[in-house]
LOFIZA-671223 format. One record per residue: residue in one letter; x, y, z of N, C-alpha, C, O, CB in turn. Coordinates in steps of 0.2 Angstrom, whole numbers, padded with zeros to 4 digits, always signed. Atoms other than C-alpha are relative to their C-alpha. Glycine has a CB too. Example, Ala and Ser with C-alpha at 12.3 -4.5 7.8 and 13.67 -1.06 7.14 Angstrom:
! LOFIZA-671223
a+0004-0006+0000+0062-0022+0039+0004+0006+0000+0009+0005+0003-0005+0000+0006s-0004-0006-0001+0068-0005+0036-0004+0005+0003-0001+0011+0004+0002+0002-0007
//
This chain:
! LOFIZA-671223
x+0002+0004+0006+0094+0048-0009-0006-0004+0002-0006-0008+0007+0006-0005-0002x+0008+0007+0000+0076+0038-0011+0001-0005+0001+0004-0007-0004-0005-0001-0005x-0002+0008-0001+0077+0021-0006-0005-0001-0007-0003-0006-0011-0004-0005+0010x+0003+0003+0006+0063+0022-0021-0001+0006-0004-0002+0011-0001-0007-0004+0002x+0003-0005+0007+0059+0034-0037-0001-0005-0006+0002-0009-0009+0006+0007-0003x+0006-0001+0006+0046+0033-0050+0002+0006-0004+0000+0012-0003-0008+0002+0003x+0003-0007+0005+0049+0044-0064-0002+0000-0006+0000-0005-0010+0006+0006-0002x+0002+0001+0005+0040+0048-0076-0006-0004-0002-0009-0002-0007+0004-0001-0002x+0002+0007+0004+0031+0031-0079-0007+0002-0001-0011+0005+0002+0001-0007+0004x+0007+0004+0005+0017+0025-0091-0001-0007+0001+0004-0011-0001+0001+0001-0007x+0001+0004+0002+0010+0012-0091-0008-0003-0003-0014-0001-0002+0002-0002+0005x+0008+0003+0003-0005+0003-0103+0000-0006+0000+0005-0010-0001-0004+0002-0006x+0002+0007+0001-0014-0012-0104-0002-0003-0007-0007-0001-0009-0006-0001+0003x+0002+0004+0007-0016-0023-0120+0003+0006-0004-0001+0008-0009-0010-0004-0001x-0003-0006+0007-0005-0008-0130-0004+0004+0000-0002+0008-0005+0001-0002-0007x+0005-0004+0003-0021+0002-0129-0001+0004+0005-0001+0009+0003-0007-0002-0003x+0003-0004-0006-0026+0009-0112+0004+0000+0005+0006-0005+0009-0006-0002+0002x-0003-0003-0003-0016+0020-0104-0003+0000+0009-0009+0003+0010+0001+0005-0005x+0002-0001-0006-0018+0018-0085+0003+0005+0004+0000+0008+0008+0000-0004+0003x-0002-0005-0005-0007+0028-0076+0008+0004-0008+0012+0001-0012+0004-0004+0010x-0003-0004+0005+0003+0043-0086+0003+0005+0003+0000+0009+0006-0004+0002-0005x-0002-0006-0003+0017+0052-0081+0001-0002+0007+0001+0004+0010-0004+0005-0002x+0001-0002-0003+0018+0046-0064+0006+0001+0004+0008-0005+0003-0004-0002+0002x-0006-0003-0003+0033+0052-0053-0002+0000+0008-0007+0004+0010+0001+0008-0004x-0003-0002-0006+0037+0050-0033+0005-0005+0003+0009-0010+0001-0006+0000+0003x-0006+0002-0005+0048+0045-0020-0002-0001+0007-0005+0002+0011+0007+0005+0001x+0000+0002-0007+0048+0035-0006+0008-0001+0004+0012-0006+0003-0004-0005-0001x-0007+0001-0002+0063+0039+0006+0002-0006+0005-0003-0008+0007+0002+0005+0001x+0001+0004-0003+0069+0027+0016+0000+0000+0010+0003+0003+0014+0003-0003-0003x+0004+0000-0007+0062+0022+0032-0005+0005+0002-0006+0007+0008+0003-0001+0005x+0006-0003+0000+0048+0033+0026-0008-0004+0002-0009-0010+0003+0001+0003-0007x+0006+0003+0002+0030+0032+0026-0004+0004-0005-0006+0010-0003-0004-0001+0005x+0004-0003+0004+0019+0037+0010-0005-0003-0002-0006-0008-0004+0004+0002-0005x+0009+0003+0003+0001+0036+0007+0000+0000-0010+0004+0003-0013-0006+0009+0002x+0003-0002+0010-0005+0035-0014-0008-0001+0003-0010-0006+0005+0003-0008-0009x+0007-0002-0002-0022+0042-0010-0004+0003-0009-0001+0006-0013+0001+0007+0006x+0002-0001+0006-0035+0043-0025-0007-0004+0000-0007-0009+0004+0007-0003-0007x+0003+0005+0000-0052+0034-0029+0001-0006-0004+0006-0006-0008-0004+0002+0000x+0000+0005+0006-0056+0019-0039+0002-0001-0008-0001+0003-0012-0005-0002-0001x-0004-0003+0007-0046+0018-0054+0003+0004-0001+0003+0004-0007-0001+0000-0005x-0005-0006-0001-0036+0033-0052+0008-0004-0003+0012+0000-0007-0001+0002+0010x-0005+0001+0001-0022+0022-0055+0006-0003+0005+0011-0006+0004+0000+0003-0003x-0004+0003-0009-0015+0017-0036+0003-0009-0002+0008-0012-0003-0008-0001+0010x-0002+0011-0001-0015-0003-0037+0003-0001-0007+0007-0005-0007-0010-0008-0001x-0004-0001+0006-0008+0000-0056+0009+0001+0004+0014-0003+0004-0003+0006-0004x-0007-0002-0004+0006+0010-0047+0007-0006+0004+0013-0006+0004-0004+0006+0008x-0003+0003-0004+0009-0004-0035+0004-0005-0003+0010-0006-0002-0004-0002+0004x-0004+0004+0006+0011-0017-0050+0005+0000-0003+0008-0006-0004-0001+0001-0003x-0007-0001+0003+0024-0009-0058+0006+0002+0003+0011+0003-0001-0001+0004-0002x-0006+0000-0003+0036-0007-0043+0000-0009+0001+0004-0012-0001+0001+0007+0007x-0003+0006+0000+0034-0024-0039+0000-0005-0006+0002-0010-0005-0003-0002+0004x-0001+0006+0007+0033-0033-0058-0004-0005+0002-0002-0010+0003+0009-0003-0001x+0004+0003-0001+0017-0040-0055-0007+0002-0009-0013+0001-0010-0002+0001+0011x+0003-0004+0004+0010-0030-0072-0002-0007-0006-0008-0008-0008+0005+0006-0003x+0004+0005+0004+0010-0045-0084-0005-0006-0001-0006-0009-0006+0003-0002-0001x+0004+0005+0000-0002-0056-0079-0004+0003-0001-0009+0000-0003+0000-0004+0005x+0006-0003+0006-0014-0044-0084+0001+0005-0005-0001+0010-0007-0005+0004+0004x-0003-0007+0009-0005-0036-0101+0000+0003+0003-0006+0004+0004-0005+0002-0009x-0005-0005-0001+0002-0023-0093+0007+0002-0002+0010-0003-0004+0000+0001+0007x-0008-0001+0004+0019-0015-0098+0000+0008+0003-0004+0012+0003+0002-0001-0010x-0003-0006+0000+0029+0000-0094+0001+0003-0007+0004-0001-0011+0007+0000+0003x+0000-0004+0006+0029+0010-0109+0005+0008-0001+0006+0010-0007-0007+0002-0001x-0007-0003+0000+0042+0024-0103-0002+0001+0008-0007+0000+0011+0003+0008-0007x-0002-0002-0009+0049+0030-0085+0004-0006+0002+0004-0011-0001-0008+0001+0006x-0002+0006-0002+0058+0021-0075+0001+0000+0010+0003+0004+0013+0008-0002-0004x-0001+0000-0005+0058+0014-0058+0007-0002+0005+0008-0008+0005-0005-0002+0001x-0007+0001-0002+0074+0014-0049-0001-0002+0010-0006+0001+0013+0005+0010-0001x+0000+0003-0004+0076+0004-0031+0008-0001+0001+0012-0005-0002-0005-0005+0000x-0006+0001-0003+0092+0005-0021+0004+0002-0007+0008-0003-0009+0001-0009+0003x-0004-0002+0006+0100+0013-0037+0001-0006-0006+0005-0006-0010+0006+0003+0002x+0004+0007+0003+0093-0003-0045-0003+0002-0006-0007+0006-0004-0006-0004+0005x+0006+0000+0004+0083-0002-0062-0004-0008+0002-0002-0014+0001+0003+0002-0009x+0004+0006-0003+0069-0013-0056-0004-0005-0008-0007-0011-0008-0008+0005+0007x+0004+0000+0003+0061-0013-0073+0003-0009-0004-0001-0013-0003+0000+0006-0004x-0004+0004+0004+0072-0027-0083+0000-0009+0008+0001-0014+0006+0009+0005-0001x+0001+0006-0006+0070-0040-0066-0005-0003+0004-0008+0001+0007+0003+0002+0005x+0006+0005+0001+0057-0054-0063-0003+0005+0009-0001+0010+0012+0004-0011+0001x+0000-0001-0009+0047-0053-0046+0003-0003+0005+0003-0002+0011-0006-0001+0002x-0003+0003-0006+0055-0064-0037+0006+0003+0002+0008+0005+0008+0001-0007+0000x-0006-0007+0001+0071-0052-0041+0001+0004+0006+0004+0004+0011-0001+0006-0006x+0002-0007-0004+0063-0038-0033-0003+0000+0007-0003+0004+0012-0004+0004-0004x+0000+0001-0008+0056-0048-0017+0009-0002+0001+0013+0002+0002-0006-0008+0002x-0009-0001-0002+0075-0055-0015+0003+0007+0003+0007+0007+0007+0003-0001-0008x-0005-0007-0003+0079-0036-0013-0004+0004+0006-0003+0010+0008+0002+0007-0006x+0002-0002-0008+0069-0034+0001-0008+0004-0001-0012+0007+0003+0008+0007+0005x+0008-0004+0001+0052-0026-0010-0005-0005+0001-0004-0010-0002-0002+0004-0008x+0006+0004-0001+0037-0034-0005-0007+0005+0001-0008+0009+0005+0002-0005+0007x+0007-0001+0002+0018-0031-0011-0004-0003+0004-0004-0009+0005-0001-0003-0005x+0005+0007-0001+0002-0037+0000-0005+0004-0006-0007+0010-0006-0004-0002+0012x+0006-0003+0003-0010-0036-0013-0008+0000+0004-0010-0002+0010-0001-0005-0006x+0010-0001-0001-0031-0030-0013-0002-0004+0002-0002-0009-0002-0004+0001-0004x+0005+0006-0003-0042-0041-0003+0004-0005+0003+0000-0010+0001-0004-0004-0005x-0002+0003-0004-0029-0051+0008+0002-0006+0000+0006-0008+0004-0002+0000+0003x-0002+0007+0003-0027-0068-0002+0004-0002+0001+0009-0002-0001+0000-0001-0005x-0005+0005-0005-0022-0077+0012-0001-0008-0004-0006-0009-0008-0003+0001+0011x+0002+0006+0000-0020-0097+0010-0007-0004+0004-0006-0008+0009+0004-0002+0001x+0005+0001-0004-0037-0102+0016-0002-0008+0004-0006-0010+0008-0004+0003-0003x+0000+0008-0003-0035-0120+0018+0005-0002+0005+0006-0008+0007+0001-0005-0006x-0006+0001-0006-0020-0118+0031-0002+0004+0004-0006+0008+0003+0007+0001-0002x-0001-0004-0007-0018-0111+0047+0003+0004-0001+0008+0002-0004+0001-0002+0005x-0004-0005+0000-0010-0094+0049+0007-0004+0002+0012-0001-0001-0003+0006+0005x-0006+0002-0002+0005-0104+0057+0003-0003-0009+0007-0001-0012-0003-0008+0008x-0001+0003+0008+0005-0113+0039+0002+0006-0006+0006+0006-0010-0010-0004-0003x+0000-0006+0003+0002-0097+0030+0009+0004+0000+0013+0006-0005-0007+0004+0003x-0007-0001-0002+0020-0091+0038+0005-0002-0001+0010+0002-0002+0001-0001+0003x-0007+0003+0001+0030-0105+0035-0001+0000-0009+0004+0000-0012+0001-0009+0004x+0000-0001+0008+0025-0104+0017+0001+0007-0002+0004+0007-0007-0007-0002-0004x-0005-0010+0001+0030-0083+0016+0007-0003+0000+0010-0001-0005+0000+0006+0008x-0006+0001-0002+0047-0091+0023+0002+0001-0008-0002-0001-0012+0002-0007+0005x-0004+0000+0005+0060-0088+0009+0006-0008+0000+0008-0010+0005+0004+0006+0001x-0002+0006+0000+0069-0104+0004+0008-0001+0004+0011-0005+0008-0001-0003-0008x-0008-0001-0002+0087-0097+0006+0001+0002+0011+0006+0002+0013+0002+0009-0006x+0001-0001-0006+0083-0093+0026+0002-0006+0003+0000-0012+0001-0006+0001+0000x+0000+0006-0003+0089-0105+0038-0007-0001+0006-0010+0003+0009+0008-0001+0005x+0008+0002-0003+0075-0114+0046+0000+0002+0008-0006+0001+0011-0003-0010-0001x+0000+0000-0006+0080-0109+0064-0003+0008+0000-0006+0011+0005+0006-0001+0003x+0004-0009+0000+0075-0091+0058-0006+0000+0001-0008+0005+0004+0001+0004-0007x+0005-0002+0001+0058-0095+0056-0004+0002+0008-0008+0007+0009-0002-0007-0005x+0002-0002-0008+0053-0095+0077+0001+0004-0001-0004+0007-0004+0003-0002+0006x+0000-0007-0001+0060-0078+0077-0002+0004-0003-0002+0010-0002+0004+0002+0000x+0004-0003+0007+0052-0072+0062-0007+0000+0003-0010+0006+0005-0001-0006-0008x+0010+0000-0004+0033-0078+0070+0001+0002+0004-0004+0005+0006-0006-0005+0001x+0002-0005-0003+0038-0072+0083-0002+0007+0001-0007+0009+0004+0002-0001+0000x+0000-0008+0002+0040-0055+0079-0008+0001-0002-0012+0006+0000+0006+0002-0007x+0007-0003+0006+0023-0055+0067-0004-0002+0008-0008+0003+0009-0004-0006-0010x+0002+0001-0005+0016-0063+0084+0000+0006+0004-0005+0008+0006+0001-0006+0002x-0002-0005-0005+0022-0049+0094-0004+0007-0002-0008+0009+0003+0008+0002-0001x+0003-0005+0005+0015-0035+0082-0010-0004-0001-0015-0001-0001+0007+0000-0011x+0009+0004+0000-0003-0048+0079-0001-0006+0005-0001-0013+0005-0002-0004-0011x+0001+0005-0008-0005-0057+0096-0006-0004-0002-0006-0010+0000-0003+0004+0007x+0005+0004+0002-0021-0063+0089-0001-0005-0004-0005-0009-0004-0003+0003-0001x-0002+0007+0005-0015-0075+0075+0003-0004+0005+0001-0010+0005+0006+0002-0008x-0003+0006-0006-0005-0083+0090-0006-0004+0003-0005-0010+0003+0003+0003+0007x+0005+0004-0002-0022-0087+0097-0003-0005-0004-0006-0009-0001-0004+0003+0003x+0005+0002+0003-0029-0093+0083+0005-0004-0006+0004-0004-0012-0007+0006-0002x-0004+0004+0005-0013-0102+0075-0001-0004-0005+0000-0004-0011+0002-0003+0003x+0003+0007+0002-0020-0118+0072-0006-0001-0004-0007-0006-0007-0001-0003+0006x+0007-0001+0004-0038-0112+0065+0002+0002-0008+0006+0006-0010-0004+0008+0004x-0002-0002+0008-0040-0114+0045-0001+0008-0001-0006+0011+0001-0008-0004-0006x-0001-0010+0001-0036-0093+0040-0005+0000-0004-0005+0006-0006+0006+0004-0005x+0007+0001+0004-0054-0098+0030-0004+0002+0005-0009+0006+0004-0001-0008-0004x+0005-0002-0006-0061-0096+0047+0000+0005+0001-0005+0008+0001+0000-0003+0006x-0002-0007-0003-0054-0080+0053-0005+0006-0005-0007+0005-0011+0011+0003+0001x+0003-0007+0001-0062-0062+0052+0005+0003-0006+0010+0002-0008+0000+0004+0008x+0000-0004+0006-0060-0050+0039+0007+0004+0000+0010+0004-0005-0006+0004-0001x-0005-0003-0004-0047-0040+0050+0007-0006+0000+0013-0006-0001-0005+0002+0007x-0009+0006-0003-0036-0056+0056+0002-0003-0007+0008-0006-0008-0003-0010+0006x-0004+0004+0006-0034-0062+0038+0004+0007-0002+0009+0006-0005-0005-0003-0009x-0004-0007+0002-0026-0043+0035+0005+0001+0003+0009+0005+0001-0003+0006+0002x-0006-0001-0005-0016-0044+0049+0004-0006-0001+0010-0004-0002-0002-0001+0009x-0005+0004+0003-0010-0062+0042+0002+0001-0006+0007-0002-0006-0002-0005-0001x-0004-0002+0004-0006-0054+0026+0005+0005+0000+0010+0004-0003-0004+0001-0004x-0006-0002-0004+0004-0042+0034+0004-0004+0002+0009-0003-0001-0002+0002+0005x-0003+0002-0002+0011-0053+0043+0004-0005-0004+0010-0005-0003-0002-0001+0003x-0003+0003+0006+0016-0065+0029+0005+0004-0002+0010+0003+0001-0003+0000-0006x-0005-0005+0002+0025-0049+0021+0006+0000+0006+0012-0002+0005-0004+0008+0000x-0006+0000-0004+0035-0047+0037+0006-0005+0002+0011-0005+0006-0002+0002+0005x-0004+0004-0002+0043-0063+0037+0005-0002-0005+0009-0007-0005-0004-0005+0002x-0006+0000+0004+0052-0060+0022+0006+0006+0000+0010+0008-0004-0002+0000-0006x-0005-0008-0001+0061-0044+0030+0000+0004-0005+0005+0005-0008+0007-0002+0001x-0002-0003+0002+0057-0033+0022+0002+0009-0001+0001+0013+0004-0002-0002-0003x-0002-0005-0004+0065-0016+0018-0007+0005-0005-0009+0010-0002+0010+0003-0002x+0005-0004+0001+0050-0008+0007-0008-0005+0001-0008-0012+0000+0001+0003-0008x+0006+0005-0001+0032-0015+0010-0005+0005-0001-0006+0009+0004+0000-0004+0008x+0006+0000+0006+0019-0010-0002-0008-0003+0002-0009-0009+0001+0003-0005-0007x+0004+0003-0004+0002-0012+0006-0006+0004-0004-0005+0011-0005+0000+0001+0007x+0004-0004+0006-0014-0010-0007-0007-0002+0004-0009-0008+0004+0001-0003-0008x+0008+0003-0004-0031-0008+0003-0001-0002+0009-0005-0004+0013-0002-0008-0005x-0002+0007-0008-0025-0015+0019-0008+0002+0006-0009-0001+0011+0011+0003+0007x+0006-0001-0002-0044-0005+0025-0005-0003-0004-0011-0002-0002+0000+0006+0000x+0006+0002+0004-0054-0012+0013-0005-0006+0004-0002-0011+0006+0002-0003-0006x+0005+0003-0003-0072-0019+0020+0002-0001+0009-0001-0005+0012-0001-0007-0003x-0003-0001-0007-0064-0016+0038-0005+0004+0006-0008+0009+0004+0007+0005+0000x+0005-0009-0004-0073-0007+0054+0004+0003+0002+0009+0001+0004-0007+0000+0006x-0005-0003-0003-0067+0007+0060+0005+0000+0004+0011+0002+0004-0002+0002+0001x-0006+0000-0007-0060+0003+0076+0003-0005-0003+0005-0008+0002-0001-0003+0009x-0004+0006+0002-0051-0012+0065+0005+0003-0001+0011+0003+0002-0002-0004-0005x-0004-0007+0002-0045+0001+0052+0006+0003+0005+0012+0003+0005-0004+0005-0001x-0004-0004-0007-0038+0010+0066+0007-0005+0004+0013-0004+0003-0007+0002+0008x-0003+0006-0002-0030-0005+0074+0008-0002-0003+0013-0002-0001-0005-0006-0002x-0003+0004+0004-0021-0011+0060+0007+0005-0002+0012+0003-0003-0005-0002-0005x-0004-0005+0000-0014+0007+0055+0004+0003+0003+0008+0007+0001-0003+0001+0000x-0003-0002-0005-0009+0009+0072+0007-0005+0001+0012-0004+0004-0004+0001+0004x-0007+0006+0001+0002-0006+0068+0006+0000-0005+0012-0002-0004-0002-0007-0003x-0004-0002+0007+0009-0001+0052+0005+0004+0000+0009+0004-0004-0004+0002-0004x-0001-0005-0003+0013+0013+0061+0008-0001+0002+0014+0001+0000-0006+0000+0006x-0003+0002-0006+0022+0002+0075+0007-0003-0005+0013-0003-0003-0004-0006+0005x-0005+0008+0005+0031-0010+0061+0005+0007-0004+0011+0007-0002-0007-0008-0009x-0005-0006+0002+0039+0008+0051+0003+0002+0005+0008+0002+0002-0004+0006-0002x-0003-0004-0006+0045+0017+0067+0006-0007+0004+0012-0006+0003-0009+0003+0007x-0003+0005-0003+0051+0000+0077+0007-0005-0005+0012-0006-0003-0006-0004+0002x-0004+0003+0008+0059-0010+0058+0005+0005-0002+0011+0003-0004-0007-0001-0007x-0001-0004+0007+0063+0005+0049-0002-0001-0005+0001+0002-0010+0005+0000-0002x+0003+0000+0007+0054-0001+0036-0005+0004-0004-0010+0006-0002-0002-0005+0000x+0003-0006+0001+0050+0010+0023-0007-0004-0003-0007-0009-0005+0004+0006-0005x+0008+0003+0002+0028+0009+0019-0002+0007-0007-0001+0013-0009-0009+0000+0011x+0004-0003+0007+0020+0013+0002-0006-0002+0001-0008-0008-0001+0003-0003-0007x+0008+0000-0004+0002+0015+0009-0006+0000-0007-0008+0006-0009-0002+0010+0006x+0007-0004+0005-0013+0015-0007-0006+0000+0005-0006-0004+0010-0002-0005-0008x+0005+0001-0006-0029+0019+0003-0004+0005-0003-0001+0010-0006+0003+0001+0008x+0004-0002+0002-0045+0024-0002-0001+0007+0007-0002+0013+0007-0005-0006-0002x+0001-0005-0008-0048+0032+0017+0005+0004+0001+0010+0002+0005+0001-0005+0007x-0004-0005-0001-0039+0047+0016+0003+0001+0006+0009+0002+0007-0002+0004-0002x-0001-0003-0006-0040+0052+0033+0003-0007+0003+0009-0006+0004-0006+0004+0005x-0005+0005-0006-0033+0035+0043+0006+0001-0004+0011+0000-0001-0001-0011+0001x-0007+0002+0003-0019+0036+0029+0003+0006+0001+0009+0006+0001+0000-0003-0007x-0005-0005+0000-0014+0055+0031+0002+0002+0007+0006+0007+0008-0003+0004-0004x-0002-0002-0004-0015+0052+0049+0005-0004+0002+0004-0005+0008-0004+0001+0002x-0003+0005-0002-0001+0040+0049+0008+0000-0003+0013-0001+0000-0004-0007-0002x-0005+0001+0005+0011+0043+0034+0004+0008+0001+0001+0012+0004-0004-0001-0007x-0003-0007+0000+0023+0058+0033+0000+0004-0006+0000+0010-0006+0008+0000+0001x+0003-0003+0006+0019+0063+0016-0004-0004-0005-0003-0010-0004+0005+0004-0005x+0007+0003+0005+0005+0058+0001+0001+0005-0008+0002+0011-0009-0009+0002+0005x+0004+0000+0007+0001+0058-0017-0007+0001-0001-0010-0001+0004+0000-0006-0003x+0005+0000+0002-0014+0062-0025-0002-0001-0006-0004+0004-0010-0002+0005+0001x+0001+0001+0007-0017+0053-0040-0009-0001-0004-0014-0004-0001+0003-0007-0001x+0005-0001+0002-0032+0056-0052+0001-0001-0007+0005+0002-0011-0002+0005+0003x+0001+0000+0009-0036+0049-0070+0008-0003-0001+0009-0003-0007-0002+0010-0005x-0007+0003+0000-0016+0041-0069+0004+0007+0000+0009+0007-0003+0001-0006-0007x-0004-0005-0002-0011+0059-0064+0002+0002+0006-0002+0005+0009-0001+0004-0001x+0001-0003-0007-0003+0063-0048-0001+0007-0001+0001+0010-0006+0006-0001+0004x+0002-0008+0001-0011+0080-0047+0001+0005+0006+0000+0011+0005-0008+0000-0001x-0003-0002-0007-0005+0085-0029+0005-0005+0002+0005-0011-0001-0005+0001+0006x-0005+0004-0002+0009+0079-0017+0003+0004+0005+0000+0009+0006+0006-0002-0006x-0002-0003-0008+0016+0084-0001+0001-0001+0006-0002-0006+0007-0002+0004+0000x+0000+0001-0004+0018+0084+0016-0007-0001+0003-0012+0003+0002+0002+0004+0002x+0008+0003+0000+0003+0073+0023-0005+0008+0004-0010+0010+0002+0000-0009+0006x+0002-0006-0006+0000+0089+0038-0004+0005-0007-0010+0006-0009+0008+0004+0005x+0006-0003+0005-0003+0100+0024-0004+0000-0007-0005+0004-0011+0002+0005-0001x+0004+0005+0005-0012+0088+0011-0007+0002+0005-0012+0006+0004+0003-0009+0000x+0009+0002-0005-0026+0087+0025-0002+0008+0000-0008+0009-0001-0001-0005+0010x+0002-0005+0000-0026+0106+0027-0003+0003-0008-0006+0009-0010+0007+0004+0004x+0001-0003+0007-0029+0108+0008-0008+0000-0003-0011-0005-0005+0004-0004-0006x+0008-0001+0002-0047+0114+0004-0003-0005-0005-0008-0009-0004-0002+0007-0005x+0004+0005+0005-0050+0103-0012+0001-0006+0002-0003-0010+0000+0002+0001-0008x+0003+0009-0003-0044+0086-0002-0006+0000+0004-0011-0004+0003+0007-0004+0005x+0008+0000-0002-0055+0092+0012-0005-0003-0001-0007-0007+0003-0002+0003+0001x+0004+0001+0005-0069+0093-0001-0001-0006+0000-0005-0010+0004+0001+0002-0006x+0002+0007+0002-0066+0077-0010+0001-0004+0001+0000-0009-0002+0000-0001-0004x-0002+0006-0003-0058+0066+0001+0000+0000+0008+0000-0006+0010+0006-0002-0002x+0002+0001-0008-0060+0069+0020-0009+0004+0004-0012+0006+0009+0008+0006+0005x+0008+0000-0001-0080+0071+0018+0000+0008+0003-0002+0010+0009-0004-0008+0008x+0004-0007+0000-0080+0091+0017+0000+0001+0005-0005+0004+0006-0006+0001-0003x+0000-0005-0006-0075+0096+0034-0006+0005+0002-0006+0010+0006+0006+0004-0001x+0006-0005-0002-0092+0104+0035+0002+0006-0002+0003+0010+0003-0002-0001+0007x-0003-0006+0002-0085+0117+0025-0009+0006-0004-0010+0012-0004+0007-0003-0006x+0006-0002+0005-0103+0119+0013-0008-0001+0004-0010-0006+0004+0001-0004-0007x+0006+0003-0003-0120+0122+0021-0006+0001-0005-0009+0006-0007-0003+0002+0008x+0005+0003+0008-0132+0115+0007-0007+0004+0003-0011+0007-0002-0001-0012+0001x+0006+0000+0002-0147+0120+0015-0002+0007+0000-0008+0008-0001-0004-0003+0004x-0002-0007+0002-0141+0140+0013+0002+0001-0007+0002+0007-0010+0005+0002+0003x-0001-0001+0007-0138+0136-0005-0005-0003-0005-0007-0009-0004+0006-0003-0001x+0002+0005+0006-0148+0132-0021+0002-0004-0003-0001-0009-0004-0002+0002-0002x-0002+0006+0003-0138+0125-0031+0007+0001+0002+0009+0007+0004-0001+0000-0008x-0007+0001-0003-0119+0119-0026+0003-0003-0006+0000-0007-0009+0000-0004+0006x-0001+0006+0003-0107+0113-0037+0009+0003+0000+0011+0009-0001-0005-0003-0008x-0011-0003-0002-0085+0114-0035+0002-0004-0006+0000-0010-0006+0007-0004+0011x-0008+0004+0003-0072+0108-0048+0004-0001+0005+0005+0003+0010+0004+0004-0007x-0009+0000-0003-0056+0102-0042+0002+0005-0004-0001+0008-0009+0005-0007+0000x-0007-0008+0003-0042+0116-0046+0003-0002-0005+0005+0002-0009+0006+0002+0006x-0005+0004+0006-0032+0101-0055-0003+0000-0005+0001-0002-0009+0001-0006+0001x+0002+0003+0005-0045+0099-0067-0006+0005-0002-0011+0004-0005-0002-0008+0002x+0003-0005+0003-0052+0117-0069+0004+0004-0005+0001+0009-0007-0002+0004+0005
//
């Protein structure tokens, strides 16, 4: 049984515009799944709507339903659905920037927690980001682009959770960061059991990490499957792992491919 399923769902904005339609998967647990797609495809929507973060920009479910722990999630606040162990880091890392990562931590803490938990908690995110240790005490306004990623991460993990929903966690990143970080995400799934719901523009760090992936397009998943053979599939090649040097342009006059989904 899926620790998570999506079926079906719709959702639109202001009653008029439909963002994602129809979309349908599963995440099992102490899995890892990618939602791979470009910009507005409908991913960070996706993410919304399992955690009930949709209203604050007129969003709504309009039919489907998302089921958690055999839970209908739909009918329950966000703090509900953190309570059951789902936790979101949203796009762009919107850490506290006027506190210190040490600060940033104790404010993740959940209220219901006894406060002796909290040492073992940063621990742990210390253990997994050694580098927020060094740099405790430093406003999270100062840190690098990478260490606020690793603090929003780490936030997430100090509410235990059993799904963790990560939107972008590569964005404006350098590569060896990317990699880094991934390789953590990696560590925190495998070591936790905690199952990861990956959106990611970077196809390849994400299909090299996850056990299977989505392919949403236009608010369609349009592929789905085992990540291994996702990356072997000609038209992701193409249009998401930079064309494997499949086409040489300067043997052709004119070039031009549809996707398969949308021929």
């Amino acid at each position: 049984m899926p620790l998570l399923t999506l079926n079906n769902v719709e959702v639109a904005y202001d009653k008029v515009f439909l963002a994602i339609k129809g979309v349908s998967l599963d995440v099992e647990e102490g899995g890892m799944v990618a939602l791979l797609g470009a910009n507005g495809a409908g991913k960070s929507t996706t993410l919304k709507t399992i955690s009930g973060l949709l209203a604050p920009e007129r969003g709504a479910v309009t039919r489907g339903e998302v089921i958690y722990k055999d839970t209908d999630l739909l009918p329950l606040s966000p703090p509900q659905r953190v309570a059951m162990g789902l936790v979101h880091v949203l796009e762009g890392r919107r850490v506290f920037e006027h506190l210190t990562p040490e600060e940033n931590l104790v404010a993740a803490m959940p209220f219901n927690k006894p406060r002796g938990r909290f040492s073992d908690l940063a621990d742990r995110v210390y253990t997994y980001f050694p580098r927020l240790k060094e740099r405790a005490r430093t406003k999270a306004g100062y840190l690098s682009g990478g260490e606020q990623q690793m603090l929003a991460i780490g936030r997430a993990l100090m509410i235990e959770p059993k799904l963790l929903m990560l939107d972008e966690p590569s964005l404006g990143l350098a590569p060896l960061l990317v990699q880094e970080i991934f390789e953590i995400i990696k560590e925190i799934n495998e070591k936790e059991g905690v199952s990861i719901l990956l959106v990611e523009q970077n196809a390849t760090a994400a299909l090299d990490i996850v056990q299977d992936a989505y392919l949403i397009e236009n608010g369609h998943v349009v592929m789905s499957g085992n990540a291994d053979v996702l990356k072997k599939n000609p038209d992701v090649q193409e249009f998401y792992l930079g064309g494997a040097g499949r086409v040489d342009y300067h043997n052709v006059k004119h070039y031009r491919r549809r996707k398969r989904w949308l021929a």
